[in-house]
N, C-alpha and C positions, 0 to 999 in steps of 0.2 A: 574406509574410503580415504584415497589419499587427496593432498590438495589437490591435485592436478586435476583428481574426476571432480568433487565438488566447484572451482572452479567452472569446468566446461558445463557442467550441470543448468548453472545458474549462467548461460551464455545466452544473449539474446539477438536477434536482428536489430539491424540499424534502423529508428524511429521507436524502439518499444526503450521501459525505463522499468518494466517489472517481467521476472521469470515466474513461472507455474513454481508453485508447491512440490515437493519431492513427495511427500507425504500430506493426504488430507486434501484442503478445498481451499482457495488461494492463493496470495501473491508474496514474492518476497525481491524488496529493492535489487539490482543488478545493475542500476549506471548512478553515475553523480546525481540526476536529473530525479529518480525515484527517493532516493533519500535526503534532496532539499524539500520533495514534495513533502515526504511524512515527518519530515523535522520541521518544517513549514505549519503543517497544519498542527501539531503537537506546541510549538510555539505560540499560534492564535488562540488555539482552545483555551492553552494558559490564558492568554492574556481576556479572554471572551470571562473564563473564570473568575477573573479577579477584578473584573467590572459589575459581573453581575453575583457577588458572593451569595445573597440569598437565596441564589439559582431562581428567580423568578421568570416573567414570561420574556422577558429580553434575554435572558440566559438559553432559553428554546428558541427566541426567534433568531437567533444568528450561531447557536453551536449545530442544530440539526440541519441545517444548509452546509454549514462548512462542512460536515461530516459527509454528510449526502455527494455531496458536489466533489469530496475529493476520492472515493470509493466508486464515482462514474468517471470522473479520470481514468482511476486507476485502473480499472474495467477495461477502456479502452487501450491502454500503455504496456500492457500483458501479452507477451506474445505465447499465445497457443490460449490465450480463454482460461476462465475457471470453468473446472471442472474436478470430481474427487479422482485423486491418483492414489494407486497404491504402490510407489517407488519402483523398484526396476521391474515389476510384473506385467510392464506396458511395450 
């Protein structure tokens, strides 16, 4: 595959910030907007991390919302939905 296909591959509509999966079930960043979100939330978790080191019940009560809450984001910000692809067989 050259850049050019991968590129257009991973092109999305104006207002989405994640393309479909080429392969398999999911999303993968395609605008600035998509990967401040998962560097965002990779950044919290840290920091959620190293508040709650003995992973106690504050450790669950604020990493499974973040988690939650940025996977329904990203749900939405998807253009064309998850669903399982099997690369150019579609």
């Amino acid at each position: 595959m050259s850049w050019q296909q991968f590129r257009d591959w991973y092109r999305v509509r104006p207002g989405y910030w994640f393309a479909q999966k080429r392969y398999g079930w999911g999303f993968v960043p395609a605008t600035w907007q998509g990967w401040v979100l998962i560097l965002g939330v990779l950044a919290v978790a840290g920091a959620i991390q190293k508040l709650a080191e003995d992973r106690s019940a504050l450790y669950h009560l604020l990493f499974l919302p973040l988690f939650g809450g940025a996977l329904w984001l990203c749900w939405l910000k998807t253009d064309g939905g998850w669903r399982w692809r099997w690369g150019d067989r579609e």
